[in-house]
Backbone as CSV, one residue per row, in Angstrom:
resi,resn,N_x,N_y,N_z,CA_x,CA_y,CA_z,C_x,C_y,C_z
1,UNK,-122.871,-5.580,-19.112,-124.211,-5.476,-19.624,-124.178,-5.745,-21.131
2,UNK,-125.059,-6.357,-21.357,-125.523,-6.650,-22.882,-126.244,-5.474,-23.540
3,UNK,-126.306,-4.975,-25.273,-126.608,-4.551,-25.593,-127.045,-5.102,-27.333
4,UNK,-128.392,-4.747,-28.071,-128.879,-5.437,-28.889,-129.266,-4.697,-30.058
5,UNK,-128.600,-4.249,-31.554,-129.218,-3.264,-32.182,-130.121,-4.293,-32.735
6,UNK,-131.776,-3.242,-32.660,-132.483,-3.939,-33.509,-132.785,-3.732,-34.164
7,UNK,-133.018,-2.460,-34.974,-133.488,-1.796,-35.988,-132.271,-0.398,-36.108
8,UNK,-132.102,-0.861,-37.793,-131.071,0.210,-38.255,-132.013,1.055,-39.250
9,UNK,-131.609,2.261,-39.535,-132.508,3.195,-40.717,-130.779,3.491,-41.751
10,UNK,-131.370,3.031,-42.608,-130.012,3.281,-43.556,-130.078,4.199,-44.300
11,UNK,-129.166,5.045,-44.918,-129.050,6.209,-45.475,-130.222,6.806,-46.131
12,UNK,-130.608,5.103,-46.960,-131.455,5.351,-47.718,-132.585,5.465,-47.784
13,UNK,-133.298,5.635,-46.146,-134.444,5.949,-45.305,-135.118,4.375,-44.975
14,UNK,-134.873,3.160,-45.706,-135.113,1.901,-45.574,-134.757,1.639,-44.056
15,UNK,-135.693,0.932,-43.124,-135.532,0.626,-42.066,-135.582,-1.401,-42.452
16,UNK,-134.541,-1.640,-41.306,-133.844,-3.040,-41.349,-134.184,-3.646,-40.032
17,UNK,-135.223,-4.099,-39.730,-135.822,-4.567,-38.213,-135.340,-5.999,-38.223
18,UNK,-135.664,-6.202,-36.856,-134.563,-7.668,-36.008,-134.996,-8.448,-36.795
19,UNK,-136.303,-8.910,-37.514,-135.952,-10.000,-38.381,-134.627,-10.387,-38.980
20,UNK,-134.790,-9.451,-40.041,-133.492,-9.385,-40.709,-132.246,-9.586,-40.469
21,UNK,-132.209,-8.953,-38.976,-130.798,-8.770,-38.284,-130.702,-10.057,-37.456
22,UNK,-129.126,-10.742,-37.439,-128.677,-11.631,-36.424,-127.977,-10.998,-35.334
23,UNK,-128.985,-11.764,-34.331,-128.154,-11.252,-33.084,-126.556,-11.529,-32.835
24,UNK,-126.239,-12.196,-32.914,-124.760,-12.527,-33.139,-124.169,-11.227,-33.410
25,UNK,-124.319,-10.703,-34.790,-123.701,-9.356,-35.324,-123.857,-8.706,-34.845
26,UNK,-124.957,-8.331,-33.981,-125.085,-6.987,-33.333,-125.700,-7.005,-31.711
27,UNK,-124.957,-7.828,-31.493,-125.020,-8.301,-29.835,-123.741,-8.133,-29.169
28,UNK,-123.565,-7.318,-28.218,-122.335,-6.512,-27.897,-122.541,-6.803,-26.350
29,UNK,-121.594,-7.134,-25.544,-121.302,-6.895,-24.361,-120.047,-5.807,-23.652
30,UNK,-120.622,-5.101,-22.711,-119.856,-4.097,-22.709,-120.957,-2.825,-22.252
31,UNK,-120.246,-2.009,-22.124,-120.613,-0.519,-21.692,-121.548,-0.403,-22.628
32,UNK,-122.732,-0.049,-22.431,-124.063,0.627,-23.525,-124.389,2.206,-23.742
33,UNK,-124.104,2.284,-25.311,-124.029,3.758,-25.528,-125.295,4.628,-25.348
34,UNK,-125.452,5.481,-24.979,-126.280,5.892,-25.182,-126.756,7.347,-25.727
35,UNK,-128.043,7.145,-26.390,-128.785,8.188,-27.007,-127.725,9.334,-27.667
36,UNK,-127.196,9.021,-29.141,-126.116,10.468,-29.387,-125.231,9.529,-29.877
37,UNK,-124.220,8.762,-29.010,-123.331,8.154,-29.350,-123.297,7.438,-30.871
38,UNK,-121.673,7.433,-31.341,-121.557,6.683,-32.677,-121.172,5.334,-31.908
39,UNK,-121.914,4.419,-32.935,-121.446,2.687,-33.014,-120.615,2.217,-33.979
40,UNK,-120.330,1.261,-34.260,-120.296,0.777,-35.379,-121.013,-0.653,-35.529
41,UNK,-121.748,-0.966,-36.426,-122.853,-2.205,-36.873,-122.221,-3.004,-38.024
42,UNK,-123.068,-4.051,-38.012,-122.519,-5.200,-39.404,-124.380,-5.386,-39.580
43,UNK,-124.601,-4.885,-40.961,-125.990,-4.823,-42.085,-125.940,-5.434,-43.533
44,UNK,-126.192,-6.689,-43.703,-126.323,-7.237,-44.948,-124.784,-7.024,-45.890
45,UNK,-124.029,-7.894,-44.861,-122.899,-7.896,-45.676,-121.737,-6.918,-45.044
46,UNK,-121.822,-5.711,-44.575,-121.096,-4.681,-44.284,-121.136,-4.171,-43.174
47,UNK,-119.914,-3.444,-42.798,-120.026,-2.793,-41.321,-119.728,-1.485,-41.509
48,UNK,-120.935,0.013,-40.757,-120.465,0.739,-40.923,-120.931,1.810,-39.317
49,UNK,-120.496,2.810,-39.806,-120.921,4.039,-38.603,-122.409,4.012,-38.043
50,UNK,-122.876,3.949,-36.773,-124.416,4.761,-36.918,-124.674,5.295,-35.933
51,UNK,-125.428,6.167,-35.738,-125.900,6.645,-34.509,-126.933,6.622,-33.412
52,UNK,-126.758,6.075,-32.350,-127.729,5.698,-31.870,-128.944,6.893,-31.131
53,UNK,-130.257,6.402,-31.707,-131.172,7.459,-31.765,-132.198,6.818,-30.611
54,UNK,-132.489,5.795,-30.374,-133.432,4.851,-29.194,-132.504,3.995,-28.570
55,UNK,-133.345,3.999,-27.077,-132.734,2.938,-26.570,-132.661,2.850,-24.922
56,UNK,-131.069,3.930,-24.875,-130.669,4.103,-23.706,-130.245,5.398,-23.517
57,UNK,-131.308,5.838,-22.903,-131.007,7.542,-22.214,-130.001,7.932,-21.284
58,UNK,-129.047,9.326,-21.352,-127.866,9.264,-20.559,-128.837,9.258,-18.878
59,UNK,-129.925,9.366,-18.909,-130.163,9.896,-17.129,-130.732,8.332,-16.844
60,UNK,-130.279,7.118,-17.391,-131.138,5.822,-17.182,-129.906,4.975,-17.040
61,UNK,-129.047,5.705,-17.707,-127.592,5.223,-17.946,-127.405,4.016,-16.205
62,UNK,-127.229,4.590,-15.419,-126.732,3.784,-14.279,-128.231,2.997,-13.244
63,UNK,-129.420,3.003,-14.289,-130.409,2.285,-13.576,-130.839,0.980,-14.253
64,UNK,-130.440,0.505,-15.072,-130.184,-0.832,-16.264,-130.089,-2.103,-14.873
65,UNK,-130.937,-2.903,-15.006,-130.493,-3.979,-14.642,-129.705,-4.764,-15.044
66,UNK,-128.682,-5.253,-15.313,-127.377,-5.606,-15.517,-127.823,-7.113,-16.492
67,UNK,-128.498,-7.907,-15.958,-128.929,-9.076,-16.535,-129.893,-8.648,-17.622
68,UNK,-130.361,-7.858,-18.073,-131.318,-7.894,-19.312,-130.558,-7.593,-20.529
69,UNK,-131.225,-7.134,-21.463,-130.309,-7.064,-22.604,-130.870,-5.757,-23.440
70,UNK,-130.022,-4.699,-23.592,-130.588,-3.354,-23.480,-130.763,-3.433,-25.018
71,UNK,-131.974,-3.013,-25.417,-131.953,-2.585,-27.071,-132.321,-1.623,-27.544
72,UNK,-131.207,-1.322,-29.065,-131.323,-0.036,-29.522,-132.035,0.272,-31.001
73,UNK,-131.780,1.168,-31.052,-132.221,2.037,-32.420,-131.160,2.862,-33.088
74,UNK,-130.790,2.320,-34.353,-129.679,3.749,-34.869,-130.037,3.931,-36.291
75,UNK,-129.233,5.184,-36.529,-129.446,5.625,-37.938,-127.708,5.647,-37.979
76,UNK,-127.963,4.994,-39.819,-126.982,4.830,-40.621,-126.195,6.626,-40.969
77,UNK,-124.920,6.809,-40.705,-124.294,7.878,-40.496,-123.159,7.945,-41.746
């Protein structure tokens, strides 16, 4: 399964929406974390910790259609 951060909130309360962001950097295939879990992201230059706050709920966890492309929400950690 695919997974897509689209919006990061960075320390500095500034939110960074998919414009900004290339999917490339933050287009992950693989197991999708959910709701709680730490990531790690690449944001204007840098890669760091965040936590994912939207997205994918643990009780939705195994109902994902496999072909879509799950997207999240995190805060900078």
């Amino acid at each position: 399964m695919t997974y897509w951060v689209k919006r990061i909130r960075l320390k500095s309360g500034e939110l960074v929406i998919e414009r900004e962001l290339q999917p490339n950097n933050n287009c992950f295939d693989g197991k999708v974390p959910v709701v709680g879990d730490e990531i790690t992201v690449s944001c204007r230059g840098r890669a760091f910790r965040a936590k994912v706050v939207w997205g994918n709920w643990e009780e939705n966890k195994g109902n994902r259609d496999p072909n879509k492309v799950v997207p999240l929400r995190v805060d900078e950690i």
